[in-house]
N, C-alpha and C positions, 0 to 999 in steps of 0.2 A: 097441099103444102104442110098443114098441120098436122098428117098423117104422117111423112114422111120425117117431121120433129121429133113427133112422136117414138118414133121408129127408129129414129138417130140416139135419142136419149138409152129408149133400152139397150138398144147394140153396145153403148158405151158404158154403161153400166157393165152389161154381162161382160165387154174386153177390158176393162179394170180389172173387175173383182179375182177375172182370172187369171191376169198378170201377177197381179199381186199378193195371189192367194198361189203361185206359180213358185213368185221370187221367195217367199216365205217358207216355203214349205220343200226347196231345194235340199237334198241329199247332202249333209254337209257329213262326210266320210273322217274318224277320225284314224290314224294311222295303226297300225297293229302291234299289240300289245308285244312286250319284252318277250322272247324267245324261252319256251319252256323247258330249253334246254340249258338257260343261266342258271335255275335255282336244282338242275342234279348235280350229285355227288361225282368228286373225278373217279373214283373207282368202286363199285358193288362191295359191300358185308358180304365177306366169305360165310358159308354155312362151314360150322363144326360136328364132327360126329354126333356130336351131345348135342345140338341143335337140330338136330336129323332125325331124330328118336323120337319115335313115336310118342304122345305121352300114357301112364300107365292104364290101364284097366282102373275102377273104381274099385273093387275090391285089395288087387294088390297097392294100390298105390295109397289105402288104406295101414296094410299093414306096414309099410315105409313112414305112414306118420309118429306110427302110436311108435315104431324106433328107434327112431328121430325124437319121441320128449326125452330120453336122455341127454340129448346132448339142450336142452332145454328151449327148441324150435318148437311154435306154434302150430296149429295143421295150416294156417295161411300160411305162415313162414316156407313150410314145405313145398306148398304149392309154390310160388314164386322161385324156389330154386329147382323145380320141375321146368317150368316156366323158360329161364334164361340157362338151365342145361348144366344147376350143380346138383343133381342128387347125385353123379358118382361120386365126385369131393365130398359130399356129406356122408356120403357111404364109406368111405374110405379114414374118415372123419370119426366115425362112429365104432371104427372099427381097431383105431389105431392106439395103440402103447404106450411105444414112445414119444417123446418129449418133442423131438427131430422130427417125428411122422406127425403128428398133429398138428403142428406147424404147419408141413409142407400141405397138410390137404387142408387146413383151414385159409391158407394163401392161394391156393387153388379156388377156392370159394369166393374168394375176395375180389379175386380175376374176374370172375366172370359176374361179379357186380359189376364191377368197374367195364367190363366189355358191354355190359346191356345197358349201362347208363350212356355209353358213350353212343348206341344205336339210338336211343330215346332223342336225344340231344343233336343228334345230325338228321332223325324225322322229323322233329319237331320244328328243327334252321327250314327246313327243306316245305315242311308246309308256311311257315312263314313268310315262306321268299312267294309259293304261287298265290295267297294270299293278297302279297304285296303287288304284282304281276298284276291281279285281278280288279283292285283297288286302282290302280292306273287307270285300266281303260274304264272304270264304271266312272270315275271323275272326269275322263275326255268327255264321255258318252252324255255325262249329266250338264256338263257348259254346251254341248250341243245343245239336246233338250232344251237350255235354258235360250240359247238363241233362236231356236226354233220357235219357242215359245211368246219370244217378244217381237218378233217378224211377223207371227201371226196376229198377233194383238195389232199390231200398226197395222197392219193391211185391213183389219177390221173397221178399226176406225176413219182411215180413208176413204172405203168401200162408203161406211154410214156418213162420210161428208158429203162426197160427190153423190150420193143418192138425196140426202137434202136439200142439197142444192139444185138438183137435177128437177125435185117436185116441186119445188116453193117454184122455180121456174118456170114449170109446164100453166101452173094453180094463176100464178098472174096471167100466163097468156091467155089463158081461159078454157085451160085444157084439162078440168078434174079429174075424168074420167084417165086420161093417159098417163095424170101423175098419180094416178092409185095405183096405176098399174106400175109405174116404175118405181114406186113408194115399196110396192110388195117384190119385185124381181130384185132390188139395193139391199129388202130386211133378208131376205132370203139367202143374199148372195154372201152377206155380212156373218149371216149365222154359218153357216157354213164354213167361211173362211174362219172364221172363232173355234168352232167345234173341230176343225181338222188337228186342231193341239192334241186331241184326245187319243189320235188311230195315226201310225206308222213309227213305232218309237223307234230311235235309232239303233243301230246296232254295230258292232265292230268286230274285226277277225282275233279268235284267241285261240291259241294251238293247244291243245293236251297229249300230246305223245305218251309224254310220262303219268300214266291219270291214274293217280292213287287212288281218286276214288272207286274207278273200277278194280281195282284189286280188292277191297272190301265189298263191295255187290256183286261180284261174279268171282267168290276165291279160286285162285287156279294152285294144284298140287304145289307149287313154290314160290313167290312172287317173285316178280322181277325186280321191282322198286322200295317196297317196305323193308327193312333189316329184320336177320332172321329174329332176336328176339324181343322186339317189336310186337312181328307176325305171332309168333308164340303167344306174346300176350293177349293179343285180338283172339287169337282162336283157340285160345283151349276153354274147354265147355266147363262151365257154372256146374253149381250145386243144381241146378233146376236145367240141367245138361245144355242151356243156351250158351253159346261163347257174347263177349263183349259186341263180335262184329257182326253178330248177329240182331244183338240188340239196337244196333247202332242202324242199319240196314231200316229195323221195324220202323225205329224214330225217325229216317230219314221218308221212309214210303205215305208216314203221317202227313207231312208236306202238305198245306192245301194247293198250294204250287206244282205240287204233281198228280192234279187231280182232274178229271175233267177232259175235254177235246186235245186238250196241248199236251197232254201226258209222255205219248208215246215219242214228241216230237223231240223233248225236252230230257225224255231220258235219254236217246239217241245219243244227244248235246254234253251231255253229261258224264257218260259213260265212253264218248268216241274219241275220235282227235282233236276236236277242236271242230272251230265253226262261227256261224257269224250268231255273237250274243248279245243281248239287250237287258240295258239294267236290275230287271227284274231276276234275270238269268245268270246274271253273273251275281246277285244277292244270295238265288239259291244255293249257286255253289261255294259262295262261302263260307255261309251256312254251314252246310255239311261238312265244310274242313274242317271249321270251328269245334266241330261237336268229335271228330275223329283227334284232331289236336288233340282237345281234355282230354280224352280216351288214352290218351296216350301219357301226356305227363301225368297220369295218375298213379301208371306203373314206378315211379323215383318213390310214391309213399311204399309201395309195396316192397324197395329195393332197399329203404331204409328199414322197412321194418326185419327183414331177412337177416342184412347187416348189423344191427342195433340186438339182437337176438344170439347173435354169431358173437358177437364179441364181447356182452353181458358173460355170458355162460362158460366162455372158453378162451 
């Protein structure tokens, strides 16, 4: 009879803990993030001839600067209307007479500030919004965690009452040996159900169709989603022939998050359509918005400087 006590206690033990470490640790699914097709543009940046253009050779595009200091542009200056697609206007600029012709191509230059500001400014809304998108579901995902987190705790403690009580129980009837042993299957069952906090974090569906970020790690001949002079800015090659989105690419590879067994699984994630991602995953990719974001409004100093130089001088 005090076998079969015995034998009752632990059974009851182990179908607790597992109930309870069952209820706790239930799949609590949150719903799918905003449609990544809320933060596109209603219609695509046209590409202009002058945005088509290649940009020059290192040499000739040399001799376009040194030019260019009469009209009293800097060599960044130049660059930058290489850039967003006025070195014909400043050619034209540089070239002109009259009064009526200087005009007309120094407002030609001025357009195409104002056209590449306006691309900066609707990239910039545009990572904002998946930014915002992503920030949603990593805040469902983290009140998950957090309830997961205290279901577990409670079942923990449960687990360690009804195992106290189970041994003080066994210890009076005169059963020491049984209540060691159900003393050990209760701590056992307890730690466990505690330690499950650690391993299966939640995850949620986030769609990337429109995935800028892949446009920047795998450039394709034209992008579909960045504006042309945007794209321009990213890509045209440094003094040290690196472009911006290159450098951007190296700092993202840095990641320790993309390092290790999970690598290949997470670039997948990152670079695909979308998928099921878990806080830490949706951290990285905001990350890397963050760091393409800057990247970008830094070209408005560049466009200030071009303009502020433009209109000094002329």
């Amino acid at each position: 009879m005090r076998r079969i006590m015995n034998l009752r206690a632990v059974l009851a033990i182990c179908l607790l803990s597992g109930l309870l470490a069952g209820c706790a640790g239930a799949r609590d699914t949150p719903g799918r993030a905003l449609s990544d097709r809320l933060c596109a543009p209603r219609t695509a940046a046209p590409w202009t001839p002058e945005e088509q253009a290649p940009f020059l050779p290192r040499a000739e595009f040399d001799r376009v600067a040194t030019r260019m200091e009469r009209l009293g542009l800097s060599r960044r200056g130049v660059e930058v209307a290489e850039v967003i697609g006025a070195l014909p206007a400043l050619e034209r600029l540089e070239a002109a007479r009259g009064e009526d012709s200087r005009f007309r191509a120094r407002q030609a230059v001025v357009n195409r500030v104002l056209l590449a500001s306006l691309d900066v400014a609707g990239l910039m809304a545009e990572l904002d919004c998946e930014e915002e998108r992503s920030d949603q579901l990593r805040e469902r995902l983290q009140r998950v965690e957090a309830r997961r987190a205290r279901r577990l705790n409670l079942a923990s403690i449960m687990i360690g009452a009804a195992t106290a009580v189970a041994t003080g129980g066994l210890s009076l009837a005169g059963a020491g040996t049984a209540g060691d042993i159900v003393g050990i299957v209760g701590g056992s069952a307890g730690a466990a159900t505690a330690g499950s906090v650690l391993f299966g974090a939640p995850s949620g569906e986030f769609r990337t169709e429109r995935n800028l970020l892949r446009e920047v790690w795998e450039p394709p001949p034209r992008p579909a989603f960045i504006p042309p002079a945007a794209w321009r800015h990213l890509t045209r090659p440094g003094d040290d022939g690196r472009s911006i989105a290159e450098r951007l690419v190296a700092e993202w590879r840095a990641d320790e998050r993309l390092s290790g067994p999970q690598r290949e699984a997470r670039m997948r994630l990152l670079l695909g359509g979308g998928g099921a991602y878990t806080v830490e995953e949706l951290e990285l990719r905001e990350g890397s918005l963050d760091l393409l974001e800057a990247s970008v409004a830094l070209m408005n100093q560049d466009l200030r400087l071009l303009l502020g130089e433009l209109l000094a001088r002329n």
